[in-house]
N, C-alpha and C positions, 0 to 999 in steps of 0.2 A: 504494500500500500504506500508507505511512506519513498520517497524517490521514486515512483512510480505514478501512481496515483498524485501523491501531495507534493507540492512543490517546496520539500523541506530547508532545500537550500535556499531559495529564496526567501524561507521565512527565518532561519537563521541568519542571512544578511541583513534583513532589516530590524530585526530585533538587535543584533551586534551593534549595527550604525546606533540604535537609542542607546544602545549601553556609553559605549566610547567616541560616540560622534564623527568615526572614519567610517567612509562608503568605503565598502570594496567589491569588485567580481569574483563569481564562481570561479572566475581561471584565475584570480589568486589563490584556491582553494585547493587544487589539483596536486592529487598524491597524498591529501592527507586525508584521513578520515573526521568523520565531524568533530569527537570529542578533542582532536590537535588542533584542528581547523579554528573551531570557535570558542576563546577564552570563557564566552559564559553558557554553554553547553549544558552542565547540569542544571544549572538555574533556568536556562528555558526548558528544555523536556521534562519539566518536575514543575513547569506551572500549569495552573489550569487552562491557558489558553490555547497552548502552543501550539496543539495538533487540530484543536478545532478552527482555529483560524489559519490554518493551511491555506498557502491559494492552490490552487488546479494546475497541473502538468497541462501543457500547453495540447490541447485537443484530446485530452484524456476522454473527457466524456463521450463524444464522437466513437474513440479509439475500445472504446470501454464496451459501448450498445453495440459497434458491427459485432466484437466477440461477443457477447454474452445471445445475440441470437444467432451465431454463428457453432458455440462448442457450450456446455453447460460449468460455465464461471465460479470458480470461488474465491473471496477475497481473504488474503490469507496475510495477518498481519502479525508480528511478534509484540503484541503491546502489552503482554504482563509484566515486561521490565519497566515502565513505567504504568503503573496501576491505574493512577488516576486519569491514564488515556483512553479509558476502555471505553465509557461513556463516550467523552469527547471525539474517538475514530465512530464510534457507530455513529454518533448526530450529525458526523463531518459529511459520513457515505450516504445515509438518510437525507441532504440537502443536496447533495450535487450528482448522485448516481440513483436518484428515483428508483429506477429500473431492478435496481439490485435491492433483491429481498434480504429479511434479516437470515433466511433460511442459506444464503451466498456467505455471508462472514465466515467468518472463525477467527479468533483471537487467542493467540497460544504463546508459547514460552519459547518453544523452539518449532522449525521447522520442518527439521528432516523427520518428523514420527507423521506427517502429511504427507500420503501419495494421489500423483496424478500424469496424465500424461504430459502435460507442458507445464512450466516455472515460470515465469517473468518477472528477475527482482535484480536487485541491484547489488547485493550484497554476495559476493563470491561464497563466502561460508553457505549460506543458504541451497545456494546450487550446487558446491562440489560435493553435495550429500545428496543430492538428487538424482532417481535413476529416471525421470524421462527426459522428456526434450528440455534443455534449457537455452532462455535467452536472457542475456545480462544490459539491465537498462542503464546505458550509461550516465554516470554521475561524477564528481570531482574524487570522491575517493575510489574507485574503480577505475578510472581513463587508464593506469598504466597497469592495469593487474591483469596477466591472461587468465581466462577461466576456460580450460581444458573443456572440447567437445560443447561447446555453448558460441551460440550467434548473438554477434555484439548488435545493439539497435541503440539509437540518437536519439529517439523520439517517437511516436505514437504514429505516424505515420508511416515509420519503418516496419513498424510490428503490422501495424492492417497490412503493408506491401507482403508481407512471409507467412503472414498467417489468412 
């Protein structure tokens, strides 16, 4: 969901800029993962706001409805590591993906005890434990990671062009 779905790094830049008052871009972010990337890291994914005001990956929605009437969808998110996002992912997915029922979620700890035939996440741990098809959404901490037997995609357009 999150780098997928939610456009996390965008909402860590902008919550970063109120912290310390420096703008910066995703491509100063590259190679590191969030919690190096952005000094105040714990303090936003441990507020209440964080995940629910996500903004939207660029054509997610679009990108979301051809697959979900295309293959039967599940949105598969690790948010037991922050607790108090469980609410806040489900209200986020319940305002911008209508379509998707609450019977589509699931919200777990880890991912690899979820099987299916296709992955689409951004975080390599996630997929290298994966035995179907995987596709790695690129993000600033991933651009330099290979993830063995998985096709790299840029954006939600990539993925409607493969799938």
């Amino acid at each position: 969901m999150d780098g997928v779905l939610a456009d996390v790094y965008s909402q860590f830049l902008k919550l970063e800029a109120q912290e310390t008052g420096i703008l910066r871009t995703k491509e100063e972010t590259n190679g590191f993962i969030e919690s190096e990337a952005f000094p105040f890291y714990e303090k936003h994914v441990h507020s209440s706001v964080f995940f629910r005001t996500a903004p939207l990956m660029d054509r997610s929605v679009e990108g979301l409805d051809y697959l979900n009437r295309k293959y039967e969808v599940i949105i598969l998110s690790s948010a037991t590591e922050f607790p108090q996002s469980l609410m806040e992912k489900e209200l986020w997915l319940n305002e911008h993906y209508s379509f998707i029922s609450w019977e589509q979620m699931i919200f777990c700890g880890r991912k690899d005890v979820v099987q299916g035939d296709i992955m689409i996440d951004d975080h390599p741990k996630n997929l290298n434990l994966f035995s179907g098809e995987r596709i790695i959404f690129t993000q600033p901490h991933n651009i330099n990671v290979e993830v063995p037997e998985s096709k790299r995609v840029f954006n939600w357009d990539n993925i409607m062009d493969i799938l």
